[in-house]
Backbone as CSV, one residue per row, in Angstrom:
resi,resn,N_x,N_y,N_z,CA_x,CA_y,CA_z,C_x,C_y,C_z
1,UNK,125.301,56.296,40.830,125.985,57.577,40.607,126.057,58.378,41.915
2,UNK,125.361,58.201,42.771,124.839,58.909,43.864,125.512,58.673,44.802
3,UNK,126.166,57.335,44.852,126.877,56.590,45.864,128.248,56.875,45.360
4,UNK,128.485,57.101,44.103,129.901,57.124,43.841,130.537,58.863,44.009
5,UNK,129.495,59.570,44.305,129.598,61.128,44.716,129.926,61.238,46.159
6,UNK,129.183,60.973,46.889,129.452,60.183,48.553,130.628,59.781,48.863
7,UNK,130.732,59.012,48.148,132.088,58.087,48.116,132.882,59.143,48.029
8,UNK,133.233,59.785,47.421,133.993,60.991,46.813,134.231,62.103,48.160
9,UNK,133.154,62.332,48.355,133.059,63.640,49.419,133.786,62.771,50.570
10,UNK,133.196,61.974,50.910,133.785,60.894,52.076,135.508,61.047,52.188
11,UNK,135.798,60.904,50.994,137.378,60.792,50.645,137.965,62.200,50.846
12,UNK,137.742,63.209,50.825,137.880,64.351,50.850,137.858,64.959,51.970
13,UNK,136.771,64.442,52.810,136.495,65.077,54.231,137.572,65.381,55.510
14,UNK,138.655,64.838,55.296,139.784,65.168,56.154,140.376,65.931,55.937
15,UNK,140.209,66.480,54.736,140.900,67.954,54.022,139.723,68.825,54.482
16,UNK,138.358,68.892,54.410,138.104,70.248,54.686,137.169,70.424,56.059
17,UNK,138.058,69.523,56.842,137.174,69.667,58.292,138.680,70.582,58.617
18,UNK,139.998,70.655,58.584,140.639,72.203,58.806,140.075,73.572,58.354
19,UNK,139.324,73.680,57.041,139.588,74.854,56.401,137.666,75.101,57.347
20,UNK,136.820,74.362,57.691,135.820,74.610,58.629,135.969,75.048,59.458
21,UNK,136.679,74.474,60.340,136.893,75.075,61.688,137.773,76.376,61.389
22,UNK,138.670,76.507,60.948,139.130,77.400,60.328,138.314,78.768,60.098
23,UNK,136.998,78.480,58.943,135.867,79.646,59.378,135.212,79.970,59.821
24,UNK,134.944,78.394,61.578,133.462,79.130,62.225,134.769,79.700,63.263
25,UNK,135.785,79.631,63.521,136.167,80.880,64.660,136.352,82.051,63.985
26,UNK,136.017,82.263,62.696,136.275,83.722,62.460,134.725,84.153,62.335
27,UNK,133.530,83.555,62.707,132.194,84.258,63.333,132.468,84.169,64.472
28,UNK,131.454,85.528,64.788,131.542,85.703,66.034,130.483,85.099,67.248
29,UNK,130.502,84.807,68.099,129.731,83.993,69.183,128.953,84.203,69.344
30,UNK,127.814,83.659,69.711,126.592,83.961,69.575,126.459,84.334,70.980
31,UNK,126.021,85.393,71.808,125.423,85.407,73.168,124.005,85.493,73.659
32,UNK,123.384,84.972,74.272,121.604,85.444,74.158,121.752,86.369,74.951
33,UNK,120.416,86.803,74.977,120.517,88.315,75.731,120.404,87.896,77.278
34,UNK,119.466,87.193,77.765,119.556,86.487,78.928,120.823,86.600,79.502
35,UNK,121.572,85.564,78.661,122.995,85.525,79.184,123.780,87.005,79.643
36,UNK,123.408,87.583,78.869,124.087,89.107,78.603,123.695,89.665,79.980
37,UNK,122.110,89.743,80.342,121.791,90.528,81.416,122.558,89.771,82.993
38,UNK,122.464,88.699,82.681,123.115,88.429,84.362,124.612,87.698,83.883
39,UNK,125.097,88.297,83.250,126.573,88.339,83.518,126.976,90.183,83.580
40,UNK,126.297,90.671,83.186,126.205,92.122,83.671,124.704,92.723,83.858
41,UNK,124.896,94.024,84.538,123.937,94.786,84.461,123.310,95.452,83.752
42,UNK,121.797,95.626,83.414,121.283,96.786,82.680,120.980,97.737,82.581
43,UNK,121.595,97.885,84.255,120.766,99.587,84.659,121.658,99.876,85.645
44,UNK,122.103,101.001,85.999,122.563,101.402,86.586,122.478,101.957,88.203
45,UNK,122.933,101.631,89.372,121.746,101.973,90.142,122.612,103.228,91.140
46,UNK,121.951,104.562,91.252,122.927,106.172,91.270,122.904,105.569,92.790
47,UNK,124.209,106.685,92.740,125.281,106.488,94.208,123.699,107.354,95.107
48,UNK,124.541,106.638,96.488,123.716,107.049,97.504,124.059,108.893,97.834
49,UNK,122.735,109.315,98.031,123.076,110.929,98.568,123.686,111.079,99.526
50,UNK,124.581,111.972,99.962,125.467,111.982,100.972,124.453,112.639,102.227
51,UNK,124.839,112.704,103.340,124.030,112.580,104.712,124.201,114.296,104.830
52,UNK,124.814,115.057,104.137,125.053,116.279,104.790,125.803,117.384,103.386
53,UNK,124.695,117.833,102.702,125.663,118.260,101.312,124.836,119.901,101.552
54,UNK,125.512,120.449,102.081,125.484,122.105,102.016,125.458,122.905,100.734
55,UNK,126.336,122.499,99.677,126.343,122.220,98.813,125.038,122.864,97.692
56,UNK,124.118,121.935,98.401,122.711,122.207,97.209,122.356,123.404,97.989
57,UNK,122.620,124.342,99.137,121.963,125.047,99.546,122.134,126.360,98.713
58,UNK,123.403,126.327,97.735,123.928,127.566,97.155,123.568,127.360,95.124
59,UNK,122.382,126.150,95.056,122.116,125.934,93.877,120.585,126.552,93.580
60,UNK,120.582,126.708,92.311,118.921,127.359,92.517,118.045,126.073,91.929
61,UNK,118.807,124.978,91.428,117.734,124.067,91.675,117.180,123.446,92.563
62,UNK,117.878,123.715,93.447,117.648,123.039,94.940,116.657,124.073,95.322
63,UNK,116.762,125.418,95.444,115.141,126.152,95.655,113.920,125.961,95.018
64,UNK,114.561,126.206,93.850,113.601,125.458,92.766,112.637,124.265,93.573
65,UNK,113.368,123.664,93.262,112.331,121.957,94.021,111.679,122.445,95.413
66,UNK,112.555,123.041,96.268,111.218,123.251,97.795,110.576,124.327,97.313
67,UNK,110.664,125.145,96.302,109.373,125.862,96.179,108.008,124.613,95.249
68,UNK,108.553,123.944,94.606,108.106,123.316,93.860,107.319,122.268,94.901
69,UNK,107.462,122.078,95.839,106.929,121.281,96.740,106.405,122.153,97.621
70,UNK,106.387,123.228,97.884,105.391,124.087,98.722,104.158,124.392,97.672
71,UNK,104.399,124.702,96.407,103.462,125.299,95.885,102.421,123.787,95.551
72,UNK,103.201,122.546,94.948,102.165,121.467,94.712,101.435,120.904,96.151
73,UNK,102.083,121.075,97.534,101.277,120.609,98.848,99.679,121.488,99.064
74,UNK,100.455,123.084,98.541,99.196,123.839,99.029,98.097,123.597,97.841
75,UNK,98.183,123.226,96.542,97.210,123.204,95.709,96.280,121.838,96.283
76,UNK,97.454,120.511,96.488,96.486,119.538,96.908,95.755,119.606,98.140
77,UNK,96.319,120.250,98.862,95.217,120.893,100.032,94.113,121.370,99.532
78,UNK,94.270,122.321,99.005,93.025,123.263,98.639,91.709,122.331,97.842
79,UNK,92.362,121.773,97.204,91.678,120.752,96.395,90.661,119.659,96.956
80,UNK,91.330,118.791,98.201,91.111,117.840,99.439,90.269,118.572,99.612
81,UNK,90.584,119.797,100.603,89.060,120.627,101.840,88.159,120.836,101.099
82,UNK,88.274,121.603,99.650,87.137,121.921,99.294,86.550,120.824,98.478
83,UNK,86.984,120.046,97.905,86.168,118.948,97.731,85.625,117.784,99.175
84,UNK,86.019,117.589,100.614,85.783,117.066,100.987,84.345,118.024,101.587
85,UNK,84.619,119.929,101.757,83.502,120.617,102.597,82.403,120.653,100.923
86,UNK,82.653,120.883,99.993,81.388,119.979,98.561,80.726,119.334,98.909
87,UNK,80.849,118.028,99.520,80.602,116.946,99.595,80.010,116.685,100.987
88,UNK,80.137,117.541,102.168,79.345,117.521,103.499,78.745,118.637,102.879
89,UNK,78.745,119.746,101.930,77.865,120.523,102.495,76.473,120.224,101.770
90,UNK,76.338,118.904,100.665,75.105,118.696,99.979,74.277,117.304,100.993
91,UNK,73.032,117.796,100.550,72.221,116.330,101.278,72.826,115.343,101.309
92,UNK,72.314,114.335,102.052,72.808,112.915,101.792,72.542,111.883,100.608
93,UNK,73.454,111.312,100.240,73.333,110.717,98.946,73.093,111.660,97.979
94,UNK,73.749,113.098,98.052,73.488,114.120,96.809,75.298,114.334,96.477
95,UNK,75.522,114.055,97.372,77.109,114.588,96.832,78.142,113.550,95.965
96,UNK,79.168,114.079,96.311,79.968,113.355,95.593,80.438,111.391,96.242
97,UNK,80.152,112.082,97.268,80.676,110.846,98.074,81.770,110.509,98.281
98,UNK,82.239,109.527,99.233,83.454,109.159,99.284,84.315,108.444,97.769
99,UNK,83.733,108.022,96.996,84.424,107.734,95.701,84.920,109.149,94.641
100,UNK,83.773,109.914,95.258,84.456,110.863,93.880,85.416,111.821,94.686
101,UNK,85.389,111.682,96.324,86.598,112.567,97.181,88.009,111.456,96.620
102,UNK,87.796,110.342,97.227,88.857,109.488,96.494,89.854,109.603,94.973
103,UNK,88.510,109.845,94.225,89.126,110.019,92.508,89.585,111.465,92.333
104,UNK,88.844,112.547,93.010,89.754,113.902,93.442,91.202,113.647,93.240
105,UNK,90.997,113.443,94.880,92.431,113.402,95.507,93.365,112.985,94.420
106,UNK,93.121,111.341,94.348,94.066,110.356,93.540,94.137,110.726,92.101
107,UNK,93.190,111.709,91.654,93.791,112.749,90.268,94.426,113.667,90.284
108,UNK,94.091,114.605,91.392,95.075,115.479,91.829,96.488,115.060,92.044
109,UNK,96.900,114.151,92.872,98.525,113.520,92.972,99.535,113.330,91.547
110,UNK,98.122,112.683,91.061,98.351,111.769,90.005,99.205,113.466,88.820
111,UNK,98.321,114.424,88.435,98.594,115.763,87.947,100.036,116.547,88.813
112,UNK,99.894,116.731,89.765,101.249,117.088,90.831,102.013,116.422,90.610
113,UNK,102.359,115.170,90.470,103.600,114.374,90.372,104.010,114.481,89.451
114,UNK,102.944,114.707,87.872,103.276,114.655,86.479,104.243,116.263,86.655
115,UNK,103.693,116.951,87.275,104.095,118.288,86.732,105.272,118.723,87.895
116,UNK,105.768,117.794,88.841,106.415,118.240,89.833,107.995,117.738,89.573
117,UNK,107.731,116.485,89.291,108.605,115.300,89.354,109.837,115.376,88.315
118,UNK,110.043,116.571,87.682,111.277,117.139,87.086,111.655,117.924,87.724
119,UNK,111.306,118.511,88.438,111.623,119.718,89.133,112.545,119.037,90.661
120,UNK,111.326,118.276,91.059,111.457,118.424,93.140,111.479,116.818,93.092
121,UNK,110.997,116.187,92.207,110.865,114.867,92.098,109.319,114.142,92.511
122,UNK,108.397,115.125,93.265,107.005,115.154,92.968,107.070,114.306,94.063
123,UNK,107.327,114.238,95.757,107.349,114.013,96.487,105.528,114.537,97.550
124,UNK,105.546,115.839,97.660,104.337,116.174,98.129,103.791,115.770,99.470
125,UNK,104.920,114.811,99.775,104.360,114.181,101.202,105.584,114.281,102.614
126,UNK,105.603,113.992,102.932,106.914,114.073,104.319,106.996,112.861,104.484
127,UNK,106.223,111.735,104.700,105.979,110.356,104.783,107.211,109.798,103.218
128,UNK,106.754,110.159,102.142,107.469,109.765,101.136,108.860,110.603,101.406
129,UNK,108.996,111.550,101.785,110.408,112.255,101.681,111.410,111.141,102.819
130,UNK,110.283,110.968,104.142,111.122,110.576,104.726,111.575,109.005,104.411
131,UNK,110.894,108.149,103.707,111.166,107.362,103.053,112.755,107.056,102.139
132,UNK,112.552,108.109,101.219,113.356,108.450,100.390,114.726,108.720,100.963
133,UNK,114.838,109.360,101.988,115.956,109.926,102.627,116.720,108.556,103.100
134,UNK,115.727,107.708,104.038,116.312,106.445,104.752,116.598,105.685,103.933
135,UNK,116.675,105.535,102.346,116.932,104.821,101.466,118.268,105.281,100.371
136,UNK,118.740,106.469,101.172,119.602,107.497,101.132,119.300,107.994,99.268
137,UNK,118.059,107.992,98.866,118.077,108.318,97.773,117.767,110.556,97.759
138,UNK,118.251,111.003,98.658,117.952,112.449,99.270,119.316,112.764,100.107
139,UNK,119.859,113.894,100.714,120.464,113.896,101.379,119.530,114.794,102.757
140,UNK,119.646,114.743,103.859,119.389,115.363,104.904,119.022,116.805,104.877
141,UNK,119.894,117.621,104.124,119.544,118.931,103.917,118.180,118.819,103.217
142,UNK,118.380,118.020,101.761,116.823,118.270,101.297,115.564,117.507,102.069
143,UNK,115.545,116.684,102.432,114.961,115.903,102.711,114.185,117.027,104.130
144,UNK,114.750,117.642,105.050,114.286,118.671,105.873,113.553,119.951,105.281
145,UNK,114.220,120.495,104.438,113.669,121.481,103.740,112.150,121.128,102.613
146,UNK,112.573,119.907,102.241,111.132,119.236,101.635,109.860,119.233,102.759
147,UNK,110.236,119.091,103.888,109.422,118.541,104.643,109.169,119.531,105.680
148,UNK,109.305,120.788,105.487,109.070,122.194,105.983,108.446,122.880,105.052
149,UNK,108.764,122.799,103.570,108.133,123.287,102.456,106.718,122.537,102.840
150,UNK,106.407,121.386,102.513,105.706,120.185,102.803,103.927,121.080,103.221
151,UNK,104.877,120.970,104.380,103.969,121.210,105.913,102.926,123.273,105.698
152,UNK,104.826,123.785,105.651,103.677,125.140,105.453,102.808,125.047,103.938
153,UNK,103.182,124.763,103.310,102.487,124.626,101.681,100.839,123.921,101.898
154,UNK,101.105,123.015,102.865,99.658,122.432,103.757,99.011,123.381,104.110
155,UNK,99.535,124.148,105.035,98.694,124.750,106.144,98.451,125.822,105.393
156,UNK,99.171,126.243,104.328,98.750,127.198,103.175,97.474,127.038,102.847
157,UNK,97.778,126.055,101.842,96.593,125.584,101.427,95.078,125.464,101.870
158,UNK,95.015,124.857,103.157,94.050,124.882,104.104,93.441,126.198,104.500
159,UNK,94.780,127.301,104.684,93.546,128.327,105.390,93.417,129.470,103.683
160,UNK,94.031,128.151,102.781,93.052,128.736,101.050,91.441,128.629,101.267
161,UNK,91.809,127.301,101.460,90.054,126.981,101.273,89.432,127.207,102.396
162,UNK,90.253,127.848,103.230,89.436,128.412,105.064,88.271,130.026,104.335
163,UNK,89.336,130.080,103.623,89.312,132.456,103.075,87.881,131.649,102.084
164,UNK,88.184,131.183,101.168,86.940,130.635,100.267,85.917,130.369,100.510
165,UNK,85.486,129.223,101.007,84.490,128.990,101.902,84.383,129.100,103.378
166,UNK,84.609,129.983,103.990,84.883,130.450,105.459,83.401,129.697,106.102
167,UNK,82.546,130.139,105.636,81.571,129.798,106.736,81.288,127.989,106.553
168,UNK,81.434,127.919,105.718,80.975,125.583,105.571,82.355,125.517,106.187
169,UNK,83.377,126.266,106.131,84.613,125.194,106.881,84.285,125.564,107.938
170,UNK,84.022,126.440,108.908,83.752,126.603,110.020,82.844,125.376,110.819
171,UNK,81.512,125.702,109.858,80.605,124.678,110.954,81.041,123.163,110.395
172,UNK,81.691,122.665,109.251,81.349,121.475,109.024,83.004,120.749,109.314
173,UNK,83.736,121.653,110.026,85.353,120.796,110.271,86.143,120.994,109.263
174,UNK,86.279,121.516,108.193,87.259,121.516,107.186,88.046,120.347,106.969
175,UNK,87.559,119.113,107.153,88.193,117.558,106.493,89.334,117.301,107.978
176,UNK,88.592,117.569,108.665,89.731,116.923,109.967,89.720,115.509,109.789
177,UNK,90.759,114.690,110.237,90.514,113.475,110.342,90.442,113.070,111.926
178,UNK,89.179,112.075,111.421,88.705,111.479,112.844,88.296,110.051,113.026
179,UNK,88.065,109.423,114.184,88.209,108.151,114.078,86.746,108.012,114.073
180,UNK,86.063,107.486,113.003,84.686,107.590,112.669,83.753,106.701,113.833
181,UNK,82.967,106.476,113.750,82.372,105.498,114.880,82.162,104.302,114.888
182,UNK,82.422,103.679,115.726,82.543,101.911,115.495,83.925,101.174,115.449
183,UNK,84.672,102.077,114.794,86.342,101.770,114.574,87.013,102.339,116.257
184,UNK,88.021,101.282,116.316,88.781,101.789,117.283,90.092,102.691,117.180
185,UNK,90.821,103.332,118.045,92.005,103.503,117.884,92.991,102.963,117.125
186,UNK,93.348,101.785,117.888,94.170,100.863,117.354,93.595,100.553,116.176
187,UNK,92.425,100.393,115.393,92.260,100.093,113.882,92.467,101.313,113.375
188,UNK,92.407,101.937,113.579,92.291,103.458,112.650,94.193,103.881,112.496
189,UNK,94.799,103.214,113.538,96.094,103.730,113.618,96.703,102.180,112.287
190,UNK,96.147,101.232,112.720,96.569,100.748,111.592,96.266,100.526,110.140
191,UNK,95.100,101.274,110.153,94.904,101.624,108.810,95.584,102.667,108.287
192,UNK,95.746,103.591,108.865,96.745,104.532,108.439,98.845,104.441,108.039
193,UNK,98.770,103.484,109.110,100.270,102.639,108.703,100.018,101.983,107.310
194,UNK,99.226,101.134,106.872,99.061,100.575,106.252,98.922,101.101,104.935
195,UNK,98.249,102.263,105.216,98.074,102.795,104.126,99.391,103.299,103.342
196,UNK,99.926,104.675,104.344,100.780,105.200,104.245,102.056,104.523,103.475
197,UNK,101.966,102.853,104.092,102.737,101.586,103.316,102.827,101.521,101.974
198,UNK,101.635,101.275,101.537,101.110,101.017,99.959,101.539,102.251,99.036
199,UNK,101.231,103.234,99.797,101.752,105.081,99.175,103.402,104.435,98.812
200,UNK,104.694,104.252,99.672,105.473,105.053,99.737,105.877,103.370,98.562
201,UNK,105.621,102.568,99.059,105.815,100.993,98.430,105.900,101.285,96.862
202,UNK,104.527,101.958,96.771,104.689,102.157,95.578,105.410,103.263,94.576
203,UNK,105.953,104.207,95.862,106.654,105.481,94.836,108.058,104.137,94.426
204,UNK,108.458,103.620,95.948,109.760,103.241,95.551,109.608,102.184,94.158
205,UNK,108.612,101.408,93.936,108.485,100.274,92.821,108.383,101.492,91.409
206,UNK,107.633,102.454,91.284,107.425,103.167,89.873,108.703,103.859,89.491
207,UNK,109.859,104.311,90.633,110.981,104.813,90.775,112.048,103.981,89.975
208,UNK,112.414,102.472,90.760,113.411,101.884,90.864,113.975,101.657,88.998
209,UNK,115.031,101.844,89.174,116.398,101.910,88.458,115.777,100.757,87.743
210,UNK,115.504,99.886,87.867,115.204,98.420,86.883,114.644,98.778,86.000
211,UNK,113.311,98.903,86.926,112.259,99.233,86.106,112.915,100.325,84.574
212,UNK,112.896,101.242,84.960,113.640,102.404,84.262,114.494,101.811,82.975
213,UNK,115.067,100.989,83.083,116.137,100.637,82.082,115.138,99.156,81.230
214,UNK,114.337,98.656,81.939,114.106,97.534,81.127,112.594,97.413,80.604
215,UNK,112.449,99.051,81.229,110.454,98.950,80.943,110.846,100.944,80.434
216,UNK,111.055,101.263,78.855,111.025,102.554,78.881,110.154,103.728,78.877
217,UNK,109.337,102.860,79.110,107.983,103.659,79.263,107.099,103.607,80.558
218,UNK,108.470,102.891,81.493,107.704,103.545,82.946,108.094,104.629,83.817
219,UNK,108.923,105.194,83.292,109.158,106.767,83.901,108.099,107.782,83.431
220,UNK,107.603,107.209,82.247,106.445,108.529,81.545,105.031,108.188,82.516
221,UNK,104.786,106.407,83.144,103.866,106.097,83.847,103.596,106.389,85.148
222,UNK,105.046,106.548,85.527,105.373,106.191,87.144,104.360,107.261,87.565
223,UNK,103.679,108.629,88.169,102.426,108.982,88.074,101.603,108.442,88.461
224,UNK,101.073,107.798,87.236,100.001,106.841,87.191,99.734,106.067,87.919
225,UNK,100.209,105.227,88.555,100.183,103.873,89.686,100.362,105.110,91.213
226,UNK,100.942,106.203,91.008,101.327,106.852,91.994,99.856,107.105,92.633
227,UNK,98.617,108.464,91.678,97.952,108.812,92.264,96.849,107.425,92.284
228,UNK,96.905,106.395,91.334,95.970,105.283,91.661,95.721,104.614,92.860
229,UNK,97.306,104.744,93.458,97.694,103.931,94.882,97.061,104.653,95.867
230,UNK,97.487,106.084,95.647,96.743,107.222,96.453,94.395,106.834,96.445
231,UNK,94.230,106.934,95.969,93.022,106.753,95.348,92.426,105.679,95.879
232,UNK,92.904,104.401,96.024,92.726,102.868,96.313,92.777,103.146,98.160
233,UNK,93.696,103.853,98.494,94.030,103.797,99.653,92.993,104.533,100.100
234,UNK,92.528,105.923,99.431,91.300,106.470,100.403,89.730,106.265,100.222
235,UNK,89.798,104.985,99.347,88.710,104.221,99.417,88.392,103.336,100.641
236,UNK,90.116,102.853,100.817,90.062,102.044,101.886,89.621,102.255,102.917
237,UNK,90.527,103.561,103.373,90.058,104.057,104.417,89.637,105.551,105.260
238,UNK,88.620,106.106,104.207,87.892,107.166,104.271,86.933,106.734,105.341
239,UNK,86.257,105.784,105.556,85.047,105.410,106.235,85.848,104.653,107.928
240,UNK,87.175,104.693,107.668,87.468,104.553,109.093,88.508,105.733,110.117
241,UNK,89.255,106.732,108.853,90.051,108.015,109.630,89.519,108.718,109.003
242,UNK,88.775,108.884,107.368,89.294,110.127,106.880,89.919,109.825,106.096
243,UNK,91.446,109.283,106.360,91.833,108.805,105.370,93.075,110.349,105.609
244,UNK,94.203,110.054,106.265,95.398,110.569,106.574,96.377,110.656,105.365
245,UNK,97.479,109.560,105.843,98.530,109.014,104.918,99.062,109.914,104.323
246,UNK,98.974,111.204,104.830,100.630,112.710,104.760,100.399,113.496,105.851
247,UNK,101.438,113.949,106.807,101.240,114.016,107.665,101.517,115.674,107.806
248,UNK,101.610,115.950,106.388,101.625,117.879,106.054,100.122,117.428,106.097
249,UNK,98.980,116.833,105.451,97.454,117.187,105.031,96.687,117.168,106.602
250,UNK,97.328,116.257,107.361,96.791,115.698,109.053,97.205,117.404,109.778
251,UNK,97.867,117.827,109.197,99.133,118.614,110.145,98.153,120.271,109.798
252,UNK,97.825,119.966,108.511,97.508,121.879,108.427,95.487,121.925,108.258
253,UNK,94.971,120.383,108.570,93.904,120.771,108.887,93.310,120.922,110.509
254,UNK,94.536,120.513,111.622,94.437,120.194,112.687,95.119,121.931,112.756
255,UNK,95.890,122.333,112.412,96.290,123.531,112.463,95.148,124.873,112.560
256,UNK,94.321,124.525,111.760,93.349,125.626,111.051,92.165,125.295,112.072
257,UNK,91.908,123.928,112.565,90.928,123.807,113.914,91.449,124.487,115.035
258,UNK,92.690,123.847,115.101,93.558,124.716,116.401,93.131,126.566,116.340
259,UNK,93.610,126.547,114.888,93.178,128.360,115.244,92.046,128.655,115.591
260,UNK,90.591,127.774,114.800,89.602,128.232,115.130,88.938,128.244,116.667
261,UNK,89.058,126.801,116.820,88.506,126.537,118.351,89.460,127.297,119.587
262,UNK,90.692,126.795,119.641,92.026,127.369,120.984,91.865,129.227,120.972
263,UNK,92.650,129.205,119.664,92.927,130.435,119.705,92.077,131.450,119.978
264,UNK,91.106,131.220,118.737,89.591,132.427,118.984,89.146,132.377,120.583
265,UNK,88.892,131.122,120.721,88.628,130.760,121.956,88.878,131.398,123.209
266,UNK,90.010,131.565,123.461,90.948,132.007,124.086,91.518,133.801,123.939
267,UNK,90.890,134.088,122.658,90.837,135.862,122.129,89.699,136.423,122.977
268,UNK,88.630,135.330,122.677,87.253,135.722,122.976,86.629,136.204,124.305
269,UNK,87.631,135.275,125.007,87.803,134.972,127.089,88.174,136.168,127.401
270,UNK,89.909,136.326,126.354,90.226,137.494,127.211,89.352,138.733,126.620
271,UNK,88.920,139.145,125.504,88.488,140.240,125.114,86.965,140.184,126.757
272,UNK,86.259,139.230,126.805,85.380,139.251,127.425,85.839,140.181,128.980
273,UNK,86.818,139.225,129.674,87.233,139.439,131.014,87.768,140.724,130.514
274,UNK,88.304,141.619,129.754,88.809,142.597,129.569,87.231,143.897,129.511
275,UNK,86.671,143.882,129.417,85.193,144.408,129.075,84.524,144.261,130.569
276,UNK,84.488,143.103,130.828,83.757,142.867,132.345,84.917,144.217,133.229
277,UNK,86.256,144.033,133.411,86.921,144.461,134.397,86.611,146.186,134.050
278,UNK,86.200,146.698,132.856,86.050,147.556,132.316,84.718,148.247,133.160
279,UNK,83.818,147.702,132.835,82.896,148.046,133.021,82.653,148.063,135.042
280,UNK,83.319,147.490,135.383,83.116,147.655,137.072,84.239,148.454,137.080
């Protein structure tokens, strides 16, 4: 019986191999997604900033952001000195040490970027701005004004924690960076390249457009890896500069020595020779 059904269908089969084909072209094609992504794109990647846009100078978001980057440089300053003069001003092996100056810092960034990075884009550094710019993801106007905000927002900051603790920043350096002992020049200069590397390496990787479109939950992260990188890096190399890697933080604690040592210095001479000539 089984064979004579077969038989049957067999006989038939030239009639409904038309009305088949017939209904698989009216489904539609199957594409995998694979396929999908590299025959097109998934993300979009924004036009380059133009080299010269005057433009943002007459927007108030554009103030917006360099205030937004003066005010987050001077907090992480303040934060740095006085946790680094904390930490010289207790016995040895009483303080925080270089790990908990490290986890500072690299929490602090980590908080600034969260709270900056709608605004200014949570830059905080001149090293990263200037990054950003050569990758034309900035235009020239901002990218200068970031990096003037930057700098005084530093040196702000610094003579914050100068007014605060005046007398431990005085005798103990207020977190200058220096080439510790044993290390040379040339290592200390390349630890600081190096570092500075890993910083900006990683804004551009937590940034990039890919990421963004195919991971949606790394714009809420990007932060995260930000101040970690920060953090990792001044583990690295706290015990051979200090530990640099922005050149607003290098810039407004060398500033605040300058005033103390040159300037006073130099107040002190003339007030003196002014008194001597006085007195004869």
């Amino acid at each position: 019986m089984q064979c004579i059904y077969l038989k049957h269908i067999y006989s038939h089969l030239p009639l409904l191999l038309p009305i088949i084909a017939f209904e698989s072209s009216l489904q539609p094609e199957f594409v995998h997604p694979m396929d999908e992504v590299q025959g097109k794109k998934d993300y979009v990647d924004p036009p380059p900033a133009p080299l010269l846009d005057m433009e943002e100078l007459k927007s108030w978001s554009f103030h917006r952001a360099v205030l937004a980057e003066f005010v987050a440089t001077l907090l992480f300053l303040y934060v740095l000195v006085a946790t680094v003069i904390g930490h010289q001003r207790q016995p040895a092996c009483q303080g925080v040490g270089p790990l908990g100056i490290a986890w500072a810092v690299g929490g602090m960034i980590f908080v600034l970027v969260y709270c900056t990075a709608g605004i200014s884009g949570g830059h905080i550094n001149p090293a990263v701005t200037l990054g950003l710019f050569v990758a034309r993801k900035v235009s020239l106007v901002r990218a200068v004004a970031y990096m003037v905000a930057q700098c005084l927002g530093a040196i702000f900051g610094a003579g914050l924690a100068k007014s605060v603790m005046k007398h431990y920043y005085n005798t103990l350096g207020g977190a200058t960076n220096i080439v510790v002992a044993g290390n040379s020049k040339g290592a200390a200069l390349g630890a600081e390249i190096i570092g500075t590397f890993v910083l900006v390496y990683t804004v551009f990787s937590a940034t990039d457009p890919k990421r963004n479109a195919r991971d949606s939950h790394v714009p809420v992260l990007a932060p995260l890896p930000i101040g970690f990188a920060v953090f990792v890096v001044h583990l690295a190399t706290i015990p051979i500069t200090g530990t640099g890697i922005n050149p607003a933080r290098s810039l407004a604690v060398m500033a605040a020595a300058y005033h103390q040592y040159v300037l006073r210095a130099e107040a002190m001479k003339a007030l003196k020779s002014f008194r001597s000539n006085s007195t004869s």
